[in-house]
C-alpha positions as CSV (number, residue, x, y, z in Angstrom):
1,X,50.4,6.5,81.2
2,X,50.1,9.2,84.3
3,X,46.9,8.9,86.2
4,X,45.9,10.4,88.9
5,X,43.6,9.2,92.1
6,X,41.5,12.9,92.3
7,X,40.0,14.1,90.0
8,X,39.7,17.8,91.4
9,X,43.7,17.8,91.7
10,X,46.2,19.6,89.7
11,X,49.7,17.9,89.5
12,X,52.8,19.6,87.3
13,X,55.2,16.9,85.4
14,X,58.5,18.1,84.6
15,X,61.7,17.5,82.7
16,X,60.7,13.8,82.2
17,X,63.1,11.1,80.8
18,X,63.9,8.0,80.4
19,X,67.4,6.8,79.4
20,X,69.3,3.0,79.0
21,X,71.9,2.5,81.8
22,X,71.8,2.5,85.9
23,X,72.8,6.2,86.5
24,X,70.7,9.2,86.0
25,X,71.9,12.3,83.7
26,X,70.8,15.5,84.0
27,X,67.2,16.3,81.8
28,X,67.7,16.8,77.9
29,X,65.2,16.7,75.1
30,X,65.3,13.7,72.9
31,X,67.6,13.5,69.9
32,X,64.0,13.5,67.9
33,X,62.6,16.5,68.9
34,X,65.7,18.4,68.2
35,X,65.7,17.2,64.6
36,X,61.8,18.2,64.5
37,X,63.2,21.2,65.8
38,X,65.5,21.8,63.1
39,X,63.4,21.3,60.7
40,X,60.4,23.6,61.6
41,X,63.0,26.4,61.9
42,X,64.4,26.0,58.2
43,X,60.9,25.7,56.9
44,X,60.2,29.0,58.5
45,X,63.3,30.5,57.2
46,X,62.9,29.8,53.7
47,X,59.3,30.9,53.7
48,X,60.4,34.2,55.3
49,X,63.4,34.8,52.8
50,X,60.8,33.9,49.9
51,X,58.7,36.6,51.3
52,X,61.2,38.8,51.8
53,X,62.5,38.5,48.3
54,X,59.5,38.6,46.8
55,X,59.3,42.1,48.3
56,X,62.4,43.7,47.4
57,X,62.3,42.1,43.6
58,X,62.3,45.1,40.8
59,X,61.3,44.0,37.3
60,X,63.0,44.5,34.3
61,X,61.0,46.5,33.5
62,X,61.5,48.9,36.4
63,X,65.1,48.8,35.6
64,X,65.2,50.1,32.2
65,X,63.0,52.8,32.6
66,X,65.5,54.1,35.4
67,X,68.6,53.3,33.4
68,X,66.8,55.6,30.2
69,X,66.5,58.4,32.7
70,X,69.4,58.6,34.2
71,X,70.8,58.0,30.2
72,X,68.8,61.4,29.1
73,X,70.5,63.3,31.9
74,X,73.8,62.5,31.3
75,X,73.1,63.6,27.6
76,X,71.7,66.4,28.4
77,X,74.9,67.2,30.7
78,X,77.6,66.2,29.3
79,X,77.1,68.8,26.0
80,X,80.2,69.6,23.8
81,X,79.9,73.6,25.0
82,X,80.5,72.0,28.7
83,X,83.0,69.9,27.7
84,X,85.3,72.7,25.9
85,X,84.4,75.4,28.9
86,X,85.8,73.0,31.2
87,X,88.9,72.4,29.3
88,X,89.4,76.0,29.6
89,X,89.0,76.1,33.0
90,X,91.7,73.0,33.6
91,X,94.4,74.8,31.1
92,X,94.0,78.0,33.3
93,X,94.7,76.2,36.0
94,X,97.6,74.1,34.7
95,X,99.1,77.6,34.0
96,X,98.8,78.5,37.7
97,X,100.2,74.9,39.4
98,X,103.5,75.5,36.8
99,X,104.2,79.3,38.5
100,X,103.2,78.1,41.7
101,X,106.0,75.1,41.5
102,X,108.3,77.5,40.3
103,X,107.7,79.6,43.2
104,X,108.3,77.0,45.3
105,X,111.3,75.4,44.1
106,X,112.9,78.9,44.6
107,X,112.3,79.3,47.5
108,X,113.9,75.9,48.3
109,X,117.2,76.4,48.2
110,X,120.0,76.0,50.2
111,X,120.3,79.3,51.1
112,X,117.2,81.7,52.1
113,X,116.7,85.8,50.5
114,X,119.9,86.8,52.8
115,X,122.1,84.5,51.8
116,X,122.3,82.4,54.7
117,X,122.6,78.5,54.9
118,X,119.2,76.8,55.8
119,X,119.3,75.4,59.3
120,X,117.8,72.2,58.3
121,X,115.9,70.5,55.2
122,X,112.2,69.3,55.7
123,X,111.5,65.7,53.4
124,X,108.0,65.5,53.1
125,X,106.3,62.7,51.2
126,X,102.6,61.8,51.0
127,X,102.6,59.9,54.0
128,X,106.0,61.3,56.3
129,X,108.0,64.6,57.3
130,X,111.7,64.1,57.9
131,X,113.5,66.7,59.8
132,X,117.0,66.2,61.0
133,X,116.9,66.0,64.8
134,X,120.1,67.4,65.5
135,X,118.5,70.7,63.8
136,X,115.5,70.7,66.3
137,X,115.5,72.9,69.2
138,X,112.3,72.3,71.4
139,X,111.6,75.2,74.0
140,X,108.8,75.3,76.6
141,X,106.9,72.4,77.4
142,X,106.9,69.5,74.7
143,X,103.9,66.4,74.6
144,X,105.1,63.7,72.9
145,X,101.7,61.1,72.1
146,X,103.6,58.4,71.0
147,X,107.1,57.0,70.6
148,X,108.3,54.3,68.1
149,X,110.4,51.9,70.4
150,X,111.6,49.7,67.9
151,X,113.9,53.1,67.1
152,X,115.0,53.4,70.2
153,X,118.4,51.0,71.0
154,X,121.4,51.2,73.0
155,X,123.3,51.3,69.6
156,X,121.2,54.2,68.5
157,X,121.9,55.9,71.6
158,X,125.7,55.7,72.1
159,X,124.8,53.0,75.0
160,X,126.2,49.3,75.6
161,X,124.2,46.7,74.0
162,X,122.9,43.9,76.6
163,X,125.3,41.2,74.5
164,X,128.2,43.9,75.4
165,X,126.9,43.7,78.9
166,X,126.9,40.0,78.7
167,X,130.5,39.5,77.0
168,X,132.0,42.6,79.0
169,X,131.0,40.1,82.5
170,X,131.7,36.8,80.9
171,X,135.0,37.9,80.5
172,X,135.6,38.7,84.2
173,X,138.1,36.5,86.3
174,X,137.2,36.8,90.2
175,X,138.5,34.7,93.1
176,X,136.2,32.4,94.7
177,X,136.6,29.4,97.0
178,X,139.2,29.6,99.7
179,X,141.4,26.5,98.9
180,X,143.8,26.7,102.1
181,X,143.2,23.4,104.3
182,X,143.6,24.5,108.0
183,X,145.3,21.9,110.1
184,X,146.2,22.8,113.2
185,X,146.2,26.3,112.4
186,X,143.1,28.6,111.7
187,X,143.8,30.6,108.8
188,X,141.5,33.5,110.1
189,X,144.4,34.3,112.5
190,X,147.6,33.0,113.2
191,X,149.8,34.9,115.6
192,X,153.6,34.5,116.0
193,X,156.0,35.3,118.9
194,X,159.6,34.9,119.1
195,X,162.4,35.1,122.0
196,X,165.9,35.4,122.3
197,X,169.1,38.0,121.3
198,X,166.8,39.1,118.1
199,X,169.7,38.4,115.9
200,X,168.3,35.1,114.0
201,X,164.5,35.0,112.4
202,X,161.9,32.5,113.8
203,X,160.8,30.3,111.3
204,X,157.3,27.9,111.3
205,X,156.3,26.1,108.8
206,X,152.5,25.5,109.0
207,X,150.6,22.7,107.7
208,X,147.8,25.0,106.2
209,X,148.0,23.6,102.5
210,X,146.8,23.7,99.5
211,X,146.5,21.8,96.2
212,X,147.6,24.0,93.2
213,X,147.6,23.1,89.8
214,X,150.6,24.8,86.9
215,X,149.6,26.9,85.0
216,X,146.6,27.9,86.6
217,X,146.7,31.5,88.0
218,X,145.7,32.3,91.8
219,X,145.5,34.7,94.1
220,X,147.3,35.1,97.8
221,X,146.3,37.3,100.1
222,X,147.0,37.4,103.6
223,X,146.6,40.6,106.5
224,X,149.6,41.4,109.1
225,X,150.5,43.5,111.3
226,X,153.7,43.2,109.8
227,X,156.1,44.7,107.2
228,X,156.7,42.5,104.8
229,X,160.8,42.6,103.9
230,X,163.6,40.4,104.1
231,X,165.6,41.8,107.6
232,X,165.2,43.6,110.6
233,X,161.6,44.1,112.0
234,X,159.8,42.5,109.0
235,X,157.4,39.1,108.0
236,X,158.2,37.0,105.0
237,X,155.5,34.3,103.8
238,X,155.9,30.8,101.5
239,X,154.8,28.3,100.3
240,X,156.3,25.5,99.3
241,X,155.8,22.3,97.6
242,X,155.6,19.2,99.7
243,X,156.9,21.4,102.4
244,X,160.1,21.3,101.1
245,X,162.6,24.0,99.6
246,X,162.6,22.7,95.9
247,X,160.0,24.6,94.7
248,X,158.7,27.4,96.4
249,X,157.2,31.2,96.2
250,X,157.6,33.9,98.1
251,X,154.2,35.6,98.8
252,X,156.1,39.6,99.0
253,X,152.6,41.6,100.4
254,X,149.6,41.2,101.2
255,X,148.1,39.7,98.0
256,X,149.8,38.2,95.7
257,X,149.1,36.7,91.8
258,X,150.9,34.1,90.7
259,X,151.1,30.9,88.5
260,X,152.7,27.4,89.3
261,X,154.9,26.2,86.7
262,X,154.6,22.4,88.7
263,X,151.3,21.2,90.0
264,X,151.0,19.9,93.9
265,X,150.6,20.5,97.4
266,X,151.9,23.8,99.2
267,X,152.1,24.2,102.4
268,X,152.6,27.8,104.0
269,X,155.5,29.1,105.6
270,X,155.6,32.2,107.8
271,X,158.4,33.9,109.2
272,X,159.6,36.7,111.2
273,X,162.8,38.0,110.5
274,X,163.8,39.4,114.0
275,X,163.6,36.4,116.6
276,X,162.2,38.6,120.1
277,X,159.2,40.2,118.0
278,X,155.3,39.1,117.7
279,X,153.2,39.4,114.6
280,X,149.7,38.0,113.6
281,X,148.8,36.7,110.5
282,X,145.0,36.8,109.4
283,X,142.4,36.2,106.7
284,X,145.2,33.5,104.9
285,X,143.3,32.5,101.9
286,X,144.5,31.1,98.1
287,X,142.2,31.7,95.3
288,X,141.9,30.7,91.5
289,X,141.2,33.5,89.7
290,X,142.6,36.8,87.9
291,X,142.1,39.9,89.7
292,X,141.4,41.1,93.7
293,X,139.8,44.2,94.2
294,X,142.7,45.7,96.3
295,X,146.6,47.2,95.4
296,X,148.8,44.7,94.9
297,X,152.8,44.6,94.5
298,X,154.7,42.4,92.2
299,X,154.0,39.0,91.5
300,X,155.5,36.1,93.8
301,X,158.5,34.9,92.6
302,X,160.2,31.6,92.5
303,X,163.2,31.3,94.4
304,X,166.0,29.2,96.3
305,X,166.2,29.8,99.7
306,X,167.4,27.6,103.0
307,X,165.6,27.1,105.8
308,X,168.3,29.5,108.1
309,X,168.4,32.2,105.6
């Protein structure tokens, strides 16, 4: 029950509800008076489609008496004196689509009036025109609307597929990590001078080092202000296994590809061949890999050499 203590007031309820629980919802209109709803809209739908029908409906009767009419006229049209003018009319024409195709097939041919070969051959159907492109020659200014891409491919064009892109870099062998363990040396730089009569080489064996595995290919390369060569004012460069002379390669310029044939450590040996001289050594690095992007001589070699010689 609302009540209210004036009688000459106005007061406006609104969105009024009550709901089971202990929090409040937002307003919403009972479950009941949607179904009521409901069901005064489909009443007043199906009145208004009775109506409506009602309206539109066309007897039987209606119906024949069209159908009888439009009967009479076709009758009256379709006579037998129509029917055999028009048959005429279609065998003329008949005649005239038979020279006409004749006409055009020669004119079709592979040669033109001259006797020269056609440039190109036009395929139409009902739906497409073929031409063959390499017998096109655009001049001027050319709008194209639209393009089928699904046409366009690198095999199409001449051009790499991206799985020849793919395979071509896959199968490319580069150097990477600089395996050489500095000691006591810095294989950035490493310079060498020598003293005496110039007649005997200096010799210094390094413990830069590296583990290297056979039959694995890598790549030595070392700078010098040096000639590499085996007398007189030249540098020679090694390394050998366990620092001794049992197995060991001689690095012959400035980068080098070889291959183990016994998996250890080697450690580098440089040399100068004429004791009084001075030479540095720089950027000393050992890679596992194929190829370096610079001219190379021949590959190392494996040798037997004593430590005087």
């Amino acid at each position: 029950m609302i009540q209210l203590s004036t009688v000459s007031s106005t007061v406006q309820f609104k969105q009024i509800k009550l709901e089971k629980g202990n929090k409040a919802t937002s307003w919403s209109p009972a479950p009941e008076d949607i179904d009521a709803s409901i069901s005064t809209a489909q009443s007043t739908a199906i009145s208004t489609a009775a109506s409506n029908a009602a309206a539109l409906y066309v007897t039987q009767t209606a119906y024949s008496s069209q159908v009888k009419i439009f009967k009479d006229s076709i009758n009256a049209k379709v006579s037998q004196t129509d029917f055999n003018t028009l048959g005429q009319t279609v065998g003329q024409h008949t005649t005239a689509i038979q020279q006409n195709a004749q006409d055009i097939t020669s004119k079709v041919s592979s040669t033109d009036y001259t006797g020269n070969n056609i440039a190109s051959l036009i395929n139409q159907t009902a739906t497409t025109i073929a031409i063959q492109a390499n017998k096109i020659n655009l001049v001027g200014a050319v709008t194209i609307s639209a393009i089928d891409k699904s046409s366009v491919t690198p095999s199409a064009l001449g051009a790499a597929t991206p799985t020849d892109v793919t395979t071509a870099v896959d199968n490319i062998q580069i150097g990477g990590r600089n395996l050489f363990i500095s000691g006591s040396y810095n294989t950035k730089m490493v310079t060498i001078s020598g003293s005496g009569d110039g007649s005997n080489e200096l010799i210094n064996q390094t413990d830069i080092h590296a583990y290297l595995k056979a039959g694995v290919q890598y790549i030595f390369s070392c700078d010098t202000d040096g000639v590499y060569g085996g007398s007189g004012d030249t540098v020679e460069v090694f390394l050998l296994k366990d620092n001794t002379y049992n197995t060991y390669y001689r690095m012959g310029s400035n980068v080098q590809i070889f291959t183990p044939s016994v998996s250890g450590t080697y450690y580098l040996r440089l040399d100068i061949n004429q004791n009084n001289k001075t030479h540095w050594f720089s950027d000393i690095q050992i890679e596992e890999g194929l190829e370096k992007l610079v001219e190379k001589d021949t590959d190392a070699s494996n040798t037997t050499k004593t430590e005087n010689s």
